[in-house]
C-alpha positions as CSV (number, residue, x, y, z in Angstrom):
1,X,-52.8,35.7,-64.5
2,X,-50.9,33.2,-66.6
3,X,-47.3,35.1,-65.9
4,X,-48.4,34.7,-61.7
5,X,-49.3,31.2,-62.3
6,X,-46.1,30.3,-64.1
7,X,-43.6,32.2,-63.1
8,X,-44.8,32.9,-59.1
9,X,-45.8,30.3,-57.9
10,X,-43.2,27.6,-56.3
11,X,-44.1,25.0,-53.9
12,X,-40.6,23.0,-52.9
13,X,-41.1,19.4,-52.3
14,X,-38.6,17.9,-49.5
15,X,-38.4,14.7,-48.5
16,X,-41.4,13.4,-46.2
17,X,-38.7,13.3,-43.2
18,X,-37.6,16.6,-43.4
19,X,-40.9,18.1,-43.7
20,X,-42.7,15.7,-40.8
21,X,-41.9,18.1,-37.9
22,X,-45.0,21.1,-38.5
23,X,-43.0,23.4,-36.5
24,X,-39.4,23.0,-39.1
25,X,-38.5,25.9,-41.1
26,X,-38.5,23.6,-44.5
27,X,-42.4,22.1,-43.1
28,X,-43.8,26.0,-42.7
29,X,-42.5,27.3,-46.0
30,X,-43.9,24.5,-47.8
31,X,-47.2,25.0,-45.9
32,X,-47.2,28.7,-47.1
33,X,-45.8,28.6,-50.4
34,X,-49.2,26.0,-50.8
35,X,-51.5,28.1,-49.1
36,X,-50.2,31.1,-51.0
37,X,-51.1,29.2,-54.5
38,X,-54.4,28.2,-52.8
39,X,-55.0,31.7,-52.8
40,X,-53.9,32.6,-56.5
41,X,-56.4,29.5,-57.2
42,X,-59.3,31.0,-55.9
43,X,-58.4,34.8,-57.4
44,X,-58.1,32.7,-61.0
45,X,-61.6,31.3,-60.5
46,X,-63.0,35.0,-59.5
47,X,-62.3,35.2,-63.6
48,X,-65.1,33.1,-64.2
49,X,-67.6,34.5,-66.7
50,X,-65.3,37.2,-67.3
51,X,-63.1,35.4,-69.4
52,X,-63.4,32.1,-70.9
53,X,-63.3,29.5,-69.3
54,X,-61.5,27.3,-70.9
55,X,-58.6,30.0,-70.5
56,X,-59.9,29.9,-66.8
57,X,-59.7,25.8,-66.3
58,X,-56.7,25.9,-67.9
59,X,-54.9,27.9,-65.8
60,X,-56.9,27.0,-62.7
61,X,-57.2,23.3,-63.2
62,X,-54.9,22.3,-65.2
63,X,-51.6,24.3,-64.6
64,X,-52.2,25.6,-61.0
65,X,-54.1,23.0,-59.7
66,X,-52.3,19.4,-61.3
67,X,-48.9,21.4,-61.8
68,X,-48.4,22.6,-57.8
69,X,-51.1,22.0,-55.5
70,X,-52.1,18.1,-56.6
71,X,-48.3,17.1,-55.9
72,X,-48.1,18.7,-52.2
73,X,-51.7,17.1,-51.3
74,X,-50.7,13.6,-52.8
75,X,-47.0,14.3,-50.5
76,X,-49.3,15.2,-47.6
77,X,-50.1,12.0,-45.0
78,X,-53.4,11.0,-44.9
79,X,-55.5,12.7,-42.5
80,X,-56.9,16.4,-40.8
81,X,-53.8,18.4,-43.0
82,X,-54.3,16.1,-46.1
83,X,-58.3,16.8,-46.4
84,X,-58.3,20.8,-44.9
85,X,-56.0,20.7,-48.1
86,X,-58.3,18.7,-50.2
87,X,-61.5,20.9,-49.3
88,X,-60.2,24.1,-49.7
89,X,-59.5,23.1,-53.0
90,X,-63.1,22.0,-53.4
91,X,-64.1,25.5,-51.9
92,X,-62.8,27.4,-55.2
93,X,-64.2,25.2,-57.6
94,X,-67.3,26.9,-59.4
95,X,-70.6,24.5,-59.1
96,X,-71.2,26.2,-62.6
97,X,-68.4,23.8,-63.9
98,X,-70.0,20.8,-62.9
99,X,-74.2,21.4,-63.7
100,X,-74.0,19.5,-67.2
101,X,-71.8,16.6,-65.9
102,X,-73.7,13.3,-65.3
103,X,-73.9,11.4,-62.2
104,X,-69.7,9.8,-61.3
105,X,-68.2,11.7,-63.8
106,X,-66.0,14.9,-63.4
107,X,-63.9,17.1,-65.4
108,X,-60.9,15.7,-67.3
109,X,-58.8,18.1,-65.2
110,X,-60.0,16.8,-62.0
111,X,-59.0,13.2,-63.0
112,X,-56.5,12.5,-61.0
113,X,-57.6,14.8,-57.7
114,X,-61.1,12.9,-57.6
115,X,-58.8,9.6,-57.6
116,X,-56.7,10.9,-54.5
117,X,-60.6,12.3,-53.1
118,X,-61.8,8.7,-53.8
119,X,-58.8,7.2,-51.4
């Protein structure tokens, strides 16, 4: 898992103008290459209770997540693409990870994506 998460995964990040037209080559690459990590994200999860979970979160969260995804959602506008982004991420989070946390907190991971949530 840690050799796909560091050595496959690769989400380019163009310029907002070259990437505003959904139907340009650069705009649909980007979209799969993010989508395809979306996917390695939720297969890393799977791992949960299997192996430990710190090893899990820190691939998950903290590499896959805040390394790749979190830059392409924070380079997304603001709006339908931005939060179908934001809640498939949501989707592969365990609710295991968050039963001990008290009310408006979150996991140090998530720091930053519970900012760009807040927004």
């Amino acid at each position: 898992m840690k050799k796909s998460v560091e050595e496959d995964v690769f989400i380019p990040l163009y310029p907002k103008s070259a990437v505003e037209d959904k139907s340009s080559l650069r705009s649909k690459f980007q979209d799969r290459r993010f989508w395809s990590a979306v996917k390695l994200l939720s297969n890393v999860v799977l791992w949960d209770g299997i192996v430990q979970e710190d090893k899990v979160r820190d691939l998950g969260l903290s590499k896959l997540l805040n390394r790749y995804l979190l830059l392409n959602i924070l380079n997304t506008p603001l709006g339908p693409d931005n939060i179908k982004k934001c809640n498939k991420v949501v989707a592969c989070l365990p609710e295991r990870w968050f039963q001990d946390l008290k009310g408006g907190s979150t996991l140090p991971e998530l720091l930053n994506f519970s900012q760009h949530l807040l927004q």
